[in-house]
C-alpha positions as CSV (number, residue, x, y, z in Angstrom):
1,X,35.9,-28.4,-48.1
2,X,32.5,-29.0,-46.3
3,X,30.8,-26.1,-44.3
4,X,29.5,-27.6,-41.0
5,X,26.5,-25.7,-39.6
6,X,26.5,-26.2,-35.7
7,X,23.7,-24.4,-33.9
8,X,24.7,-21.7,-31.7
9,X,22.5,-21.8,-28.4
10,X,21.7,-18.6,-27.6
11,X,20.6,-17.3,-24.0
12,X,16.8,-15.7,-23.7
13,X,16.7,-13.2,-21.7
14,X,14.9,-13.2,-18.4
15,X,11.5,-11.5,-20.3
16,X,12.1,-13.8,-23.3
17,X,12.4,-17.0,-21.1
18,X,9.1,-16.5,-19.1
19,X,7.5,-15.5,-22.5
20,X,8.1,-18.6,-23.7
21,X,6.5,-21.1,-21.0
22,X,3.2,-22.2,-22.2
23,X,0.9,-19.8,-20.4
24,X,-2.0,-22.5,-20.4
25,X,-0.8,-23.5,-16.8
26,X,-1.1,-19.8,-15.6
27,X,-4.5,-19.2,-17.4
28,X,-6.4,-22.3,-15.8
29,X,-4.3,-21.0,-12.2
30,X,-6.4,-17.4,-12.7
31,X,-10.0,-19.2,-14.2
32,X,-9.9,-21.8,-10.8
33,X,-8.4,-19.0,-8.5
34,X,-9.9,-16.0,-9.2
35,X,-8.9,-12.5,-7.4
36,X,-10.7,-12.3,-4.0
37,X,-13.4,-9.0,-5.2
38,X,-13.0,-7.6,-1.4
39,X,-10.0,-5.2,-0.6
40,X,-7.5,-6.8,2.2
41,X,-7.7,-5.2,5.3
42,X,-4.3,-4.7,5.8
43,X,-1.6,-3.3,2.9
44,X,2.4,-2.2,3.9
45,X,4.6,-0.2,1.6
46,X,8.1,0.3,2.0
47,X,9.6,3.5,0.6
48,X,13.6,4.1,0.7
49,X,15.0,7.2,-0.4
50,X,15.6,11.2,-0.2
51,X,12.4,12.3,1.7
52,X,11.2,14.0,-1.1
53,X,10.9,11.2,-3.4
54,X,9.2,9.0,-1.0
55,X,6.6,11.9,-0.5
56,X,6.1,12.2,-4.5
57,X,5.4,8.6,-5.0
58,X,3.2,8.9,-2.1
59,X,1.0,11.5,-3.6
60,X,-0.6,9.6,-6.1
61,X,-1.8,7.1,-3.7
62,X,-3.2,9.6,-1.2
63,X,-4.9,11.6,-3.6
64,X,-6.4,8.4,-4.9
65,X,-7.6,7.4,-1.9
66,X,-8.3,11.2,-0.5
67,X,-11.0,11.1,-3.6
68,X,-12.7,7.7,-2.9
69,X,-16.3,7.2,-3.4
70,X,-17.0,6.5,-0.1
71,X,-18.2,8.9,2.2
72,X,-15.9,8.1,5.1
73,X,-12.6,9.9,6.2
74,X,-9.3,9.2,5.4
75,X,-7.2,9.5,7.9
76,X,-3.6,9.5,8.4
77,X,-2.0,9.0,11.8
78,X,1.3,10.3,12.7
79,X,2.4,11.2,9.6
80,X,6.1,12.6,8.7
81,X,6.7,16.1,9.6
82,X,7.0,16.4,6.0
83,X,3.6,16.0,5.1
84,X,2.0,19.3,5.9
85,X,-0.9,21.1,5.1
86,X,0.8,22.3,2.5
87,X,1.9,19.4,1.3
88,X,-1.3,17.7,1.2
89,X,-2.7,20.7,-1.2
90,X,0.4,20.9,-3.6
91,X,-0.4,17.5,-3.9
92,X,-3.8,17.5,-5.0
93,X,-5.6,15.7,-2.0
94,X,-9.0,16.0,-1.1
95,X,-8.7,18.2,1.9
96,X,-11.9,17.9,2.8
97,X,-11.8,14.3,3.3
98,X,-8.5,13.9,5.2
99,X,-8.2,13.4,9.2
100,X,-4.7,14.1,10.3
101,X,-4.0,13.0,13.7
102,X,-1.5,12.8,15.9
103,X,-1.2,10.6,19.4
104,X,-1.5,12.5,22.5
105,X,-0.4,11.8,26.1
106,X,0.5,8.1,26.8
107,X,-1.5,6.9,23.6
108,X,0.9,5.4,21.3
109,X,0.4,5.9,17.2
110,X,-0.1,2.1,16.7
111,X,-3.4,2.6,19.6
112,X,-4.8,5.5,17.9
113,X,-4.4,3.6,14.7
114,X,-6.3,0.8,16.0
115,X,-8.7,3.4,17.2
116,X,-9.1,4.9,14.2
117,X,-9.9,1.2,12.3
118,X,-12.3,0.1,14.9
119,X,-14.2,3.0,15.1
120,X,-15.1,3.2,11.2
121,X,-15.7,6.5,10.1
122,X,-12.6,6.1,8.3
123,X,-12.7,4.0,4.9
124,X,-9.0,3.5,5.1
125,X,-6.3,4.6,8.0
126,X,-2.9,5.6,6.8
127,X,-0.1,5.0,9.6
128,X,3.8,5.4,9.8
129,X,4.4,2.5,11.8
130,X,8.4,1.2,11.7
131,X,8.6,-1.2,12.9
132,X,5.8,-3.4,12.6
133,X,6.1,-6.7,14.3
134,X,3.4,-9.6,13.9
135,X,1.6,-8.8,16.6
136,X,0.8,-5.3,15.9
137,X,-0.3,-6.1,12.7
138,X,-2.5,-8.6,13.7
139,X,-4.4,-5.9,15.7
140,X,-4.4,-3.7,12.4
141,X,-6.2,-6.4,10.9
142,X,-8.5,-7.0,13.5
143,X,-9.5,-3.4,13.8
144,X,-9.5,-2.9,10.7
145,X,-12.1,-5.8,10.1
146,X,-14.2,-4.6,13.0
147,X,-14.5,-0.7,11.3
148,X,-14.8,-2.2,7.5
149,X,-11.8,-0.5,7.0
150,X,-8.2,-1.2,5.3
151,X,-5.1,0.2,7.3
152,X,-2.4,1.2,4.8
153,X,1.1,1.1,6.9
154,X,4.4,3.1,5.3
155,X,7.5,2.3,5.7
156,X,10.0,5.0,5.2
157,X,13.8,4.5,4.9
C-alpha cells in the first residue's frame, strides 16, 4: 500500500495574509511619499456609545492637547452638558489653558467655531458639530488656515 502525501492548503489569516506581501512596494510608497510634517487643519472623530465611555476616550486627547506646548488656548465650543468643570479636572486637563464657550443669541456653534479658528488665539478649537455637511467644513478649514489653527470636530452617537 502507498501513502500519498497531498498538501493541505491552509487559509492565512487576515494578519498572516498582509504579513506575507512583499513589503518592498509599501517601503518605496513611504521613502517617495513621505508624511506631510504640518498638522491638517481639520480632524473629525466619531464616538458611539454610553456617554460615559465616549467622555473617557475623550480625556486623553483633551488632556493632550490641554498641555500643548504652545502658548495659545484651547478651546472647546459647545461642548456636551457632560463635560463640566468637573469633568475637565477629574480628567486631568490643563485648566488653565482651556476656553469653554458656548453660542449666544442668534450666533450658531458652527459661527462661533469659525470665530474662534479665525481669530487665533486658540492653537486648536474643539467643536460638537452633528452634522457636519461639506460646506461647513470647508469653512472650518478655511478658518482654521486663517488663525494657524486645527479644528477638531466630535461626533457623538
Amino acid at each position: 500500500m502507498q501513502l500519498v502525501h497531498t498538501p493541505q492548503h491552509t487559509q492565512l489569516s487576515l494578519f498572516e495574509a498582509f504579513m506575507a506581501q512583499p513589503l518592498a512596494p509599501i517601503l518605496k510608497q513611504t521613502v517617495e511619499a513621505p508624511w506631510s510634517a504640518e498638522p491638517e487643519a481639520f480632524s473629525e472623530l466619531s464616538l458611539r456609545g454610553a456617554a460615559g465611555s465616549c467622555l473617557s476616550l475623550l480625556a486623553p486627547i483633551l488632556r493632550d492637547l490641554s498641555e500643548d506646548q504652545d502658548a495659545r488656548w484651547l478651546t472647546l465650543i459647545a461642548p456636551p452638558a457632560s463635560l463640566t468643570q468637573a469633568w475637565l479636572r477629574d480628567a486631568g486637563l490643563n485648566r488653565e489653558r482651556i476656553l469653554l464657550l458656548q453660542p449666544r443669541g442668534a450666533q450658531s456653534a458652527q459661527q462661533l467655531t469659525c470665530e474662534a479658528l479665525r481669530l487665533g488665539r486658540s492653537h486648536t478649537v474643539v467643536s460638537w458639530l452633528n452634522p457636519l455637511n461639506a460646506s461647513a467644513k470647508q469653512q472650518l478649514i478655511s478658518a482654521a488656515r486663517t488663525g494657524d489653527a486645527q479644528s477638531l470636530n466630535i461626533r457623538l452617537g
